[in-house]
Predicted model as a PDB file, atoms N, CA, C, CB and O in Angstrom, pLDDT in the B-factor column:
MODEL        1                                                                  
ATOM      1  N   UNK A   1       0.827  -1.189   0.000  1.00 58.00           N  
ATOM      2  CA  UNK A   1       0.000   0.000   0.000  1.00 58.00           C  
ATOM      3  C   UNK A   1       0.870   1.251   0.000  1.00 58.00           C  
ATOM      4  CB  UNK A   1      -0.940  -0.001   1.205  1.00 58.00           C  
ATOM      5  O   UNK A   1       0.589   2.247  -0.667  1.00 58.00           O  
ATOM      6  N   UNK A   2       1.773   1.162   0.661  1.00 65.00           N  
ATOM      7  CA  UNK A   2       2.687   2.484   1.005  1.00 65.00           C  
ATOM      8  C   UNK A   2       3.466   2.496  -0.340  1.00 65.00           C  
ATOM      9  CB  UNK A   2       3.824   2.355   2.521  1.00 65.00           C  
ATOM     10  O   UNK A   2       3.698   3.653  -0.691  1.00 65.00           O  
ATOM     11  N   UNK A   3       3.859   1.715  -1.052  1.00 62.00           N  
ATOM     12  CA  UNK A   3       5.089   1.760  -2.276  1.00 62.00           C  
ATOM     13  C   UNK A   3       3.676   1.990  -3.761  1.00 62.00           C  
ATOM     14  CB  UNK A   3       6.427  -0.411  -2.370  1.00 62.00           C  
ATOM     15  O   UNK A   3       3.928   2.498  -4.854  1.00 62.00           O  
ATOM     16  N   UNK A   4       2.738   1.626  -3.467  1.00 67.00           N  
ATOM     17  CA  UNK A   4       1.719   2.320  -4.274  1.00 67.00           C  
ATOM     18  C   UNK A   4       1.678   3.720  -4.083  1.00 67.00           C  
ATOM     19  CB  UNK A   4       0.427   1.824  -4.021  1.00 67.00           C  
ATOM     20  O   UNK A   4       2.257   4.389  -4.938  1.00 67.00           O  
ATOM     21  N   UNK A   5       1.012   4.427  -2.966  1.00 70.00           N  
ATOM     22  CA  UNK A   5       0.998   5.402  -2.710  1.00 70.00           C  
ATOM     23  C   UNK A   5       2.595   6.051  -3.016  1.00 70.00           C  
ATOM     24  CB  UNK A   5       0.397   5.369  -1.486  1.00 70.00           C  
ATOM     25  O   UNK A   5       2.250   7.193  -3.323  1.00 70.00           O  
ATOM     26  N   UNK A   6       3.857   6.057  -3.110  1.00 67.00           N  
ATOM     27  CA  UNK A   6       4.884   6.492  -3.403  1.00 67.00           C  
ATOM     28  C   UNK A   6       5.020   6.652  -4.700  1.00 67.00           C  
ATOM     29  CB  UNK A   6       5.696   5.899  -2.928  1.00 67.00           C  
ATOM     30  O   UNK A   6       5.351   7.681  -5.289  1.00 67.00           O  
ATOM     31  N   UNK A   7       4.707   5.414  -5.227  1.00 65.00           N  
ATOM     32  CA  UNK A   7       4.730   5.312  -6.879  1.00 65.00           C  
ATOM     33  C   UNK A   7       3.911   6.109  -7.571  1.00 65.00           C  
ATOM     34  CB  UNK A   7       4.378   4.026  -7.405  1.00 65.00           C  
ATOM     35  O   UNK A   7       4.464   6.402  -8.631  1.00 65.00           O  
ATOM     36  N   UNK A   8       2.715   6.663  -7.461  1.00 69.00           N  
ATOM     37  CA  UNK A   8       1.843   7.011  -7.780  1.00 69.00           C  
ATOM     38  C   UNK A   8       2.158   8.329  -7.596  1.00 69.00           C  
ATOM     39  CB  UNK A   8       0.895   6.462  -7.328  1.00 69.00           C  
ATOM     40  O   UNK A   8       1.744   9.087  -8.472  1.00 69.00           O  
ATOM     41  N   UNK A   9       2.892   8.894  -6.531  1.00 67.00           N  
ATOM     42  CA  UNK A   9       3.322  10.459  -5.838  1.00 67.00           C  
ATOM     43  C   UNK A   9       4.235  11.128  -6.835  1.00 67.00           C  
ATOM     44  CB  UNK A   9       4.251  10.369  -4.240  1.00 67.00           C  
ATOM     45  O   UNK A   9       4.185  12.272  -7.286  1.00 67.00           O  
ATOM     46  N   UNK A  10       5.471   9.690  -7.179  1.00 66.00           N  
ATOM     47  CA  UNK A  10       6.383  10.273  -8.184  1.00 66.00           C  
ATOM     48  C   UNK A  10       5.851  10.348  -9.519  1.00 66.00           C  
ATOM     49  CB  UNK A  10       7.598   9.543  -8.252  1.00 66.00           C  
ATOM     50  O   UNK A  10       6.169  11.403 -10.069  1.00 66.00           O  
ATOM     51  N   UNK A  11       5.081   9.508 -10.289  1.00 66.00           N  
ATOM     52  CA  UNK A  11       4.542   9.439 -11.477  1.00 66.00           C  
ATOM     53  C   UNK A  11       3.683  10.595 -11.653  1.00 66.00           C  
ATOM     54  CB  UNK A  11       3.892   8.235 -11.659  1.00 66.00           C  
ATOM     55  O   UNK A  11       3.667  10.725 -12.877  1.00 66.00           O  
ATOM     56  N   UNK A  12       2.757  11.769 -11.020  1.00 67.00           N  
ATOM     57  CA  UNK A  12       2.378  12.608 -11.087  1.00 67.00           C  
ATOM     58  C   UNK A  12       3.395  13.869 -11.388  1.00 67.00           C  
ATOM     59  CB  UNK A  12       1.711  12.507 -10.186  1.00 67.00           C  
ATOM     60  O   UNK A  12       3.040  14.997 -11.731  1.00 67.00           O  
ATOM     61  N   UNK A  13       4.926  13.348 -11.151  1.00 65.00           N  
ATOM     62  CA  UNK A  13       5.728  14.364 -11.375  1.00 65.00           C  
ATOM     63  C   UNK A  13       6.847  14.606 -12.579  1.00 65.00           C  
ATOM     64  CB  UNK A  13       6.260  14.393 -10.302  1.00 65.00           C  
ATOM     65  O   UNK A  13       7.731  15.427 -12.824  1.00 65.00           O  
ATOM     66  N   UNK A  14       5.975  12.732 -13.531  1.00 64.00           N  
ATOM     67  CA  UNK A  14       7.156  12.173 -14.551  1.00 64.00           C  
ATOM     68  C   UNK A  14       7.475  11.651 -14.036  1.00 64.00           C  
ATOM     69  CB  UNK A  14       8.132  12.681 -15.154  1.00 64.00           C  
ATOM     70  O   UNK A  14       7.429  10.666 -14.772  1.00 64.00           O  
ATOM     71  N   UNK A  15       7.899  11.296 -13.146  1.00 64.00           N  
ATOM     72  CA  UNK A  15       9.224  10.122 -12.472  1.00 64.00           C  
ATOM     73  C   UNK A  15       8.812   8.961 -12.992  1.00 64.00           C  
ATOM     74  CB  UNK A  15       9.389   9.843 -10.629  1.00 64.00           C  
ATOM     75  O   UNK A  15       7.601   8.800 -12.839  1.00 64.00           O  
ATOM     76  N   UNK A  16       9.269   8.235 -13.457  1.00 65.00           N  
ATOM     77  CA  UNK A  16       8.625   6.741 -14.167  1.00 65.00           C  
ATOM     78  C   UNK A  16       9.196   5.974 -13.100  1.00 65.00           C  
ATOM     79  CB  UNK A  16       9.197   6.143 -15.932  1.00 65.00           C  
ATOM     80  O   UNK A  16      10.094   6.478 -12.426  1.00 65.00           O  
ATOM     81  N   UNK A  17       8.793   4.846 -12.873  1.00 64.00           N  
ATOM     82  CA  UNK A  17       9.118   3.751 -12.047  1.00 64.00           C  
ATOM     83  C   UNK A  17      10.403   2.796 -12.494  1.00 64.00           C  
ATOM     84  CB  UNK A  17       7.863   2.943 -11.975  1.00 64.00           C  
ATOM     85  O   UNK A  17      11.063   2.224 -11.627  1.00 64.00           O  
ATOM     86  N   UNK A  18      10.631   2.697 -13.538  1.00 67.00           N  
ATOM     87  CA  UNK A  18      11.502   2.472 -14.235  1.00 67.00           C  
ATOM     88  C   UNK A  18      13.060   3.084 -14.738  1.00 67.00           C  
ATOM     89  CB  UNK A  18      10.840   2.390 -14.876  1.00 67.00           C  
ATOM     90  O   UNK A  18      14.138   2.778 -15.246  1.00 67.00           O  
ATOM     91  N   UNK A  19      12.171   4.295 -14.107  1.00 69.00           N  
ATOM     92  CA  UNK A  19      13.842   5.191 -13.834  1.00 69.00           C  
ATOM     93  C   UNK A  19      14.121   5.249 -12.564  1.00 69.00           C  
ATOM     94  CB  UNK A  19      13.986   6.863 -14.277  1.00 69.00           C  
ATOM     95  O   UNK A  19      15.306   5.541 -12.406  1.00 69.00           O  
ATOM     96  N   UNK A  20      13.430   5.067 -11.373  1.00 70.00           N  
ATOM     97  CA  UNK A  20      13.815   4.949  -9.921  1.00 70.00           C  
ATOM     98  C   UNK A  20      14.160   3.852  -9.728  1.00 70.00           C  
ATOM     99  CB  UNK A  20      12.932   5.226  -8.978  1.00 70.00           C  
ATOM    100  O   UNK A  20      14.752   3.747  -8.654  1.00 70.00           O  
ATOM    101  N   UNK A  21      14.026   2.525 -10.538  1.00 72.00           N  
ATOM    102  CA  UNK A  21      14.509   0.914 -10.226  1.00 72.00           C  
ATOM    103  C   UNK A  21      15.734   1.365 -10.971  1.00 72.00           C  
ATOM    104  CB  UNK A  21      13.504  -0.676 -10.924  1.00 72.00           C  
ATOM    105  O   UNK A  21      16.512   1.156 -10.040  1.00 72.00           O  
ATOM    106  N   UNK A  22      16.566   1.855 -11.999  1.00 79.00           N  
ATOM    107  CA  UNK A  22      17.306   1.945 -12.417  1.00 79.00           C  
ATOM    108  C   UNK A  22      18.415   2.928 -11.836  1.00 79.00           C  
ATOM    109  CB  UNK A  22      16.858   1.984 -13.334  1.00 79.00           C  
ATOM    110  O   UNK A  22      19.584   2.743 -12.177  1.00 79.00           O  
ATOM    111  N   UNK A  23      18.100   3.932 -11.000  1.00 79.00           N  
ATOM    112  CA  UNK A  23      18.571   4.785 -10.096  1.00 79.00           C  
ATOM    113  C   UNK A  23      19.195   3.962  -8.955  1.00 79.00           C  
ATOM    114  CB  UNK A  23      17.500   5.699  -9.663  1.00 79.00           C  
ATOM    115  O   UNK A  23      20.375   3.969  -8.606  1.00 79.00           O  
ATOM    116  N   UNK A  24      17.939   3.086  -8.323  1.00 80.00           N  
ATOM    117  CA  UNK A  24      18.538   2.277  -7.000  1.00 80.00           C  
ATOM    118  C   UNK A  24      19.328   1.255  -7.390  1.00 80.00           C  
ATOM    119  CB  UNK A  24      17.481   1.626  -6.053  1.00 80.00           C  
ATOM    120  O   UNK A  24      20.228   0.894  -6.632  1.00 80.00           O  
ATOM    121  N   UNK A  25      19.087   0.480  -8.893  1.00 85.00           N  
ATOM    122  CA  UNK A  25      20.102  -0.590  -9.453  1.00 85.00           C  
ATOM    123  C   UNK A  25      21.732   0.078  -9.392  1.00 85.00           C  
ATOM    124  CB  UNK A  25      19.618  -0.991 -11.216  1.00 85.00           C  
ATOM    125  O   UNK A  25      22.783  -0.375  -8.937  1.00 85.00           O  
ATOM    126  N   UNK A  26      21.565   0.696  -9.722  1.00 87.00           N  
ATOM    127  CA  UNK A  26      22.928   1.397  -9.831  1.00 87.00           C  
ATOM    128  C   UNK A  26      23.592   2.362  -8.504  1.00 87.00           C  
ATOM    129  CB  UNK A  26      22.738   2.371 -11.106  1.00 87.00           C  
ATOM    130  O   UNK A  26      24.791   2.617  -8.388  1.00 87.00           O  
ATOM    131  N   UNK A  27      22.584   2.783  -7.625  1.00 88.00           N  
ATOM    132  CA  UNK A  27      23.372   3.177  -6.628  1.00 88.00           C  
ATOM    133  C   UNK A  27      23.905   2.090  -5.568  1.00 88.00           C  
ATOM    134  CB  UNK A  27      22.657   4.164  -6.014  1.00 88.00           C  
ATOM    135  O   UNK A  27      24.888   2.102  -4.828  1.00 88.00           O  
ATOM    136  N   UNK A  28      22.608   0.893  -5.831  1.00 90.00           N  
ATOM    137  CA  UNK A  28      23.391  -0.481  -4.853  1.00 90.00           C  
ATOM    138  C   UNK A  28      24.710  -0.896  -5.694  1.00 90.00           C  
ATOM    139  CB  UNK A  28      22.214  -2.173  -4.709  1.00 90.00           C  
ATOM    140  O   UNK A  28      25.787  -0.779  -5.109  1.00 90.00           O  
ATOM    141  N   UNK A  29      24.701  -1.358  -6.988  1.00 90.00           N  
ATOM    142  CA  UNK A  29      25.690  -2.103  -7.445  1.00 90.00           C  
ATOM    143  C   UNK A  29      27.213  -0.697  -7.344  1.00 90.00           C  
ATOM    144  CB  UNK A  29      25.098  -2.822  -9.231  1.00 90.00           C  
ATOM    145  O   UNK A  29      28.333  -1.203  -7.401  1.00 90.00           O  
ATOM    146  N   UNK A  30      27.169   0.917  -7.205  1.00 91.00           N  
ATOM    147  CA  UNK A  30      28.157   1.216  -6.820  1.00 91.00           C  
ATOM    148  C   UNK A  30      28.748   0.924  -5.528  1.00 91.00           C  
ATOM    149  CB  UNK A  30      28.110   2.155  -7.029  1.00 91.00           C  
ATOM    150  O   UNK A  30      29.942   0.714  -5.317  1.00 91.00           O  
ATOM    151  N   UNK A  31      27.731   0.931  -4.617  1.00 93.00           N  
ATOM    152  CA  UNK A  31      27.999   0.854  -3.120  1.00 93.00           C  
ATOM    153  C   UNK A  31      28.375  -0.388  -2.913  1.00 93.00           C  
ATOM    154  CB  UNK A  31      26.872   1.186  -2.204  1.00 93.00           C  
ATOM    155  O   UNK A  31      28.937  -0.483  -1.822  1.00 93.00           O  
ATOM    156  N   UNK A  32      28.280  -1.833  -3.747  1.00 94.00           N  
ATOM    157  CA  UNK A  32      28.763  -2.988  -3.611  1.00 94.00           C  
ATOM    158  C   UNK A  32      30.087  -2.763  -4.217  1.00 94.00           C  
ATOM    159  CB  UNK A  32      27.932  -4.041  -4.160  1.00 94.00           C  
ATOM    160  O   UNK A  32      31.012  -2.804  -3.407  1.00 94.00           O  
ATOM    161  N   UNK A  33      30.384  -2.549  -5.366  1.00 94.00           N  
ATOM    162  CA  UNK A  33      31.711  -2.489  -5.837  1.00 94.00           C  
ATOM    163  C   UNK A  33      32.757  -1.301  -4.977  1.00 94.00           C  
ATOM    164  CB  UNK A  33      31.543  -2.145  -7.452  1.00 94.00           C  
ATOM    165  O   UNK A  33      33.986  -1.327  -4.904  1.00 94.00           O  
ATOM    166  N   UNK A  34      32.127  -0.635  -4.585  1.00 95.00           N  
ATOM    167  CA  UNK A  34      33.271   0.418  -3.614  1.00 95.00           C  
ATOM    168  C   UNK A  34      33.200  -0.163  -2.432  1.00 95.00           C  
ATOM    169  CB  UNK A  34      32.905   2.159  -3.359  1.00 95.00           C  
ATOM    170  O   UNK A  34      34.140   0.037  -1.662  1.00 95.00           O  
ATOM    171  N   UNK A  35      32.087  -1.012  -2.002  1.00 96.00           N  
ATOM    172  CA  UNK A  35      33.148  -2.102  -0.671  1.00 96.00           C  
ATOM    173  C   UNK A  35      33.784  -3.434  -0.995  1.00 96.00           C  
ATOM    174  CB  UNK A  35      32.168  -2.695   0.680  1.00 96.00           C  
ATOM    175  O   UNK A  35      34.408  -4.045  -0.127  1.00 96.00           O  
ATOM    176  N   UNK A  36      33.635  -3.914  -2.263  1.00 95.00           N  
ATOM    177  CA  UNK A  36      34.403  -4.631  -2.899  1.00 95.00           C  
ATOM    178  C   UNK A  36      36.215  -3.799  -3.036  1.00 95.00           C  
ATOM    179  CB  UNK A  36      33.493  -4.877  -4.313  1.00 95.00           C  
ATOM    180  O   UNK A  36      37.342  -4.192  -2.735  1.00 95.00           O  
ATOM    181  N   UNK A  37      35.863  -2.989  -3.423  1.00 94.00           N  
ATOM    182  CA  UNK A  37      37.179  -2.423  -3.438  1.00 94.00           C  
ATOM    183  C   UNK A  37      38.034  -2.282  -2.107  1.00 94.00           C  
ATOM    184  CB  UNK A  37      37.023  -1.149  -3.992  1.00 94.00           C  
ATOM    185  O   UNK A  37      39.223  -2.498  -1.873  1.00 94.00           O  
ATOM    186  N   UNK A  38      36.882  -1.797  -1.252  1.00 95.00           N  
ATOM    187  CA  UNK A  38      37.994  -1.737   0.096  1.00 95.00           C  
ATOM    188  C   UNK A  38      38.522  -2.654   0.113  1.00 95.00           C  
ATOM    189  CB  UNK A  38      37.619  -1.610   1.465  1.00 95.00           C  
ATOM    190  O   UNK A  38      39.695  -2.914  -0.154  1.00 95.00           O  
ATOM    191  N   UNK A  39      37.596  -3.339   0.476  1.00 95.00           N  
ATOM    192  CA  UNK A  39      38.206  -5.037   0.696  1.00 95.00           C  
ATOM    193  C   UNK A  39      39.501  -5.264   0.377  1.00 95.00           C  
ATOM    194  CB  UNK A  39      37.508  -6.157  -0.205  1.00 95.00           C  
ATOM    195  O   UNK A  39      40.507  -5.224   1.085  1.00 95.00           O  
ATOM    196  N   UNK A  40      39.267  -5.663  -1.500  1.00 95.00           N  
ATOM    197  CA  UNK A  40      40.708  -5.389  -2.275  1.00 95.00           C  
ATOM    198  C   UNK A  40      41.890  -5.181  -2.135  1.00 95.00           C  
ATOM    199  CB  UNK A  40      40.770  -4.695  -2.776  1.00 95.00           C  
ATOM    200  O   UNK A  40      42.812  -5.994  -2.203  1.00 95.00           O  
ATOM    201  N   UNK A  41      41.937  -3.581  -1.840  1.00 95.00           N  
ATOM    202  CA  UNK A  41      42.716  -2.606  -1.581  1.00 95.00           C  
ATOM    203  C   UNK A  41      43.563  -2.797   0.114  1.00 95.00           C  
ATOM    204  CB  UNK A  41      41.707  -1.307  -1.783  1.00 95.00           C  
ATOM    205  O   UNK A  41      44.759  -2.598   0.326  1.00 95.00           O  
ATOM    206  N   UNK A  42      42.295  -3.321   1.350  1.00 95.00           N  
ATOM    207  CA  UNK A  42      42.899  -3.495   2.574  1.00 95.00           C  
ATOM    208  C   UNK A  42      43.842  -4.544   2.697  1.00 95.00           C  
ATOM    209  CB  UNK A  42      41.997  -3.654   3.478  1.00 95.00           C  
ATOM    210  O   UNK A  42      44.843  -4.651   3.405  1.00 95.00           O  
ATOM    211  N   UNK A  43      43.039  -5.701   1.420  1.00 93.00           N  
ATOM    212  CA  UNK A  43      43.935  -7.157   1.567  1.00 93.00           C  
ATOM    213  C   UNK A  43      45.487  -6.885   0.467  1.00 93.00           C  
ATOM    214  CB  UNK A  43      42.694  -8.840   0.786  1.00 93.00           C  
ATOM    215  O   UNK A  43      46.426  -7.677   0.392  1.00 93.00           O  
ATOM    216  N   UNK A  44      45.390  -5.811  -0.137  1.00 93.00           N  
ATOM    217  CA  UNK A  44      46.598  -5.550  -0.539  1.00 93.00           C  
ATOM    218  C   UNK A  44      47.717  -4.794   0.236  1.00 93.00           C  
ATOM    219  CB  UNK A  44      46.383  -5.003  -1.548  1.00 93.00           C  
ATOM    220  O   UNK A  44      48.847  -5.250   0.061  1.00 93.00           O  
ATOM    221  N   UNK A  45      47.607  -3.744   1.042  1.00 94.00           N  
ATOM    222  CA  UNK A  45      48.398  -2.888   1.391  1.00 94.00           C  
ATOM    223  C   UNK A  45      48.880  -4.347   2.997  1.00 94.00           C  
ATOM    224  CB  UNK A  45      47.488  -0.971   1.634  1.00 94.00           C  
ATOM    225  O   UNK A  45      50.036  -4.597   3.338  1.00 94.00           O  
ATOM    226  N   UNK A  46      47.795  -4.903   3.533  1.00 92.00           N  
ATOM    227  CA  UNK A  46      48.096  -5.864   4.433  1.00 92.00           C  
ATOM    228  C   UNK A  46      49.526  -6.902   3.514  1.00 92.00           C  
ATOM    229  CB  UNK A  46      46.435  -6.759   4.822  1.00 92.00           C  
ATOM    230  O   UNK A  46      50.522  -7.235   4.157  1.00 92.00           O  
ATOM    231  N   UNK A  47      49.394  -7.228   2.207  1.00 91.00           N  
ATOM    232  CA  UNK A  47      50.335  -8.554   1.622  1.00 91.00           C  
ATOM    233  C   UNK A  47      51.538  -7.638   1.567  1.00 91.00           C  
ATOM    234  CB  UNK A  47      49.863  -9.423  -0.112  1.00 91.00           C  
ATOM    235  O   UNK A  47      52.712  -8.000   1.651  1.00 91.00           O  
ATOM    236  N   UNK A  48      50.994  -6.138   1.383  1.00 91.00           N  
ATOM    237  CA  UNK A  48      52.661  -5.414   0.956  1.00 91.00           C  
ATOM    238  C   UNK A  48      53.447  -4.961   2.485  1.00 91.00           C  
ATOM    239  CB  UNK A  48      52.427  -3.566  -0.222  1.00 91.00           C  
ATOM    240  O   UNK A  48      54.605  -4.557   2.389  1.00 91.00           O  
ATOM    241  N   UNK A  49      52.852  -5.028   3.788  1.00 90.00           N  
ATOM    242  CA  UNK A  49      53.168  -4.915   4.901  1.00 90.00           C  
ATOM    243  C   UNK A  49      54.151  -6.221   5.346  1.00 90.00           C  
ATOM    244  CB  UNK A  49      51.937  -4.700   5.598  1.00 90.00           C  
ATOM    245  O   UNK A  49      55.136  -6.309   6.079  1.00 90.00           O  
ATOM    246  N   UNK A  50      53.439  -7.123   4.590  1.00 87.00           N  
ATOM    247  CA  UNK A  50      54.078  -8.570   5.355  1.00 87.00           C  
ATOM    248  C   UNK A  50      55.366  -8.784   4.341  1.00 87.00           C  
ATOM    249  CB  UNK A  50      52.793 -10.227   5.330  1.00 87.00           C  
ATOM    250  O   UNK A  50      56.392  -9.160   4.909  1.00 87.00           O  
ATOM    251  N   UNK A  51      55.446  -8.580   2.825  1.00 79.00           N  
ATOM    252  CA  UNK A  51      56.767  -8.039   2.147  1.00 79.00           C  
ATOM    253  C   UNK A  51      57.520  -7.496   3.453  1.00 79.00           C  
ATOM    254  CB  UNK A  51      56.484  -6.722   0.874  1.00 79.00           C  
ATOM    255  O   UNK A  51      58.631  -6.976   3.354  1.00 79.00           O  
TER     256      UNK A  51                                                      
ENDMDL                                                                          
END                                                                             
């Protein structure tokens, strides 16, 4: 009921639903790959410590 009522709030303004699934697709998959990276990056500077 509530994500109706939202959907319906933005579509009165243009917002298509289809551009807000594509907005959140892409702000999760950055926020996964930039903690993918930490990761990465921590387990590297850790292998160049033990060098």
């Amino acid at each position: 009921m509530f994500l109706s009522n939202v959907f319906g709030f933005l579509m009165r303004f243009g917002i298509s639903i289809l551009a807000i699934g594509e907005f959140l697709l892409e702000l999760f998959g950055g926020a996964i790959t930039t903690w993918l990276g930490l990761i990465v990056s921590k387990s590297g500077i850790k292998n160049i410590r033990l060098c």
